[in-house]
N, C-alpha and C positions, 0 to 999 in steps of 0.2 A: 504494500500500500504506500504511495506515494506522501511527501508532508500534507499536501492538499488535504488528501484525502482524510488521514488522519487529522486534521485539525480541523475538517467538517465533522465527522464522526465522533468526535471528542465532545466538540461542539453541543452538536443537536445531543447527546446523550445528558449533556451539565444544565443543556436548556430542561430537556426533558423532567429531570432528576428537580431541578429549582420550581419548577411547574407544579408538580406533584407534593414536594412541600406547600408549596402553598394553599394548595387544594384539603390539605389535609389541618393546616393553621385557618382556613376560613369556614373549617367541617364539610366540607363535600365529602359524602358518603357513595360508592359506589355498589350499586341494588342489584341482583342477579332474580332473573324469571326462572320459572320454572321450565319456561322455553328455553331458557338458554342466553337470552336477550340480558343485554346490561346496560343501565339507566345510572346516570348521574344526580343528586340534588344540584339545585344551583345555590348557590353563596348567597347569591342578591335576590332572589324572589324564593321563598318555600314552598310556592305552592308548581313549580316549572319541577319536572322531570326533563332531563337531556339526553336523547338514547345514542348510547358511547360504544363502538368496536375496534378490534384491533385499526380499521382502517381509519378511525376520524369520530369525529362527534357533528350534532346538528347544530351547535350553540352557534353564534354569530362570530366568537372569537374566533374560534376555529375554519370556519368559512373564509374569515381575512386573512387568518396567519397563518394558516394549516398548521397548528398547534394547540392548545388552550391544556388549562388545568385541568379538566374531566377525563379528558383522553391520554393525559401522561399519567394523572391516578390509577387509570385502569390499567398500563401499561404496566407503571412501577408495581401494582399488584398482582399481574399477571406472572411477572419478574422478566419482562420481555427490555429492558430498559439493560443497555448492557453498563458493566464496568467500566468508570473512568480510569483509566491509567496515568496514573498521578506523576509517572516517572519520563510522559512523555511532552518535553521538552518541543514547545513550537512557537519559534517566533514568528510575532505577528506588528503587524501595522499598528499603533498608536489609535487610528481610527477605528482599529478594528476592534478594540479592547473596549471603547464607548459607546454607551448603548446606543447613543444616534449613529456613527458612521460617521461621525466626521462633520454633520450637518447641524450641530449646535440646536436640535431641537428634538422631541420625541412627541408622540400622538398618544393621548391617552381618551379614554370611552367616560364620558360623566354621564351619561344617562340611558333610556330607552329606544334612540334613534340616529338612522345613519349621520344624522348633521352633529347628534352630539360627543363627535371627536374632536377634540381642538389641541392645538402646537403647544406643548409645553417645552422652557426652555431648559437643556438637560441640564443637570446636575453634577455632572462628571468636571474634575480636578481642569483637566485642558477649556472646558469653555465657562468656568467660572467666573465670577468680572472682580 
């Protein structure tokens, strides 16, 4: 495997793994049917079910980011989430290390609808003023 490759794979696994903490810090419980079928709670409404598989979730995160909390919880619970390998050494771009890219902002969801994402300015040590 190539550094790329390894340090995408490093990557999505640290994402993965931070995901699933937090899912588990905001109580998402993940529900298994009697079918077989697994259902997510959601954090921000109690009364939302989110149906989660290996491939994806239907929540709105997930739709944007091909990511979201539901889907790494059930991943990390399935143990499908592999090991980070703490001894692999990958250097990276400066912009790559902050969560904007280099772009001095990040998007965050304040409410119920597509308009309500709006530019937060990051927080990261390089575009601090």
């Amino acid at each position: 495997m190539d550094r790329t490759q390894t340090r995408i794979t490093t990557q999505r696994a640290e994402d993965l793994l931070r995901l699933a903490d937090q899912a588990q810090v905001r109580g998402v419980r993940i529900l298994l049917t009697a079918d077989g079928e697994h259902f997510a709670t959601s954090s921000s409404d109690p009364t939302t079910l989110h149906r989660v598989s290996r491939q994806g979730c239907d929540c709105r995160g997930f739709s944007y980011w091909q990511r979201c909390s539901h889907h790494s919880l059930l991943l990390s619970e399935l143990g499908l989430i592999p090991d980070v390998d703490p001894d692999i050494a990958v250097e990276e771009h400066p912009a790559e290390r902050c969560r904007c890219g280099g772009q001095g902002y990040t998007f965050a969801y304040t409410g119920g609808g597509l308009s309500d994402w709006v530019a937060v300015p990051c927080n990261c040590t390089r575009h601090a003023a």
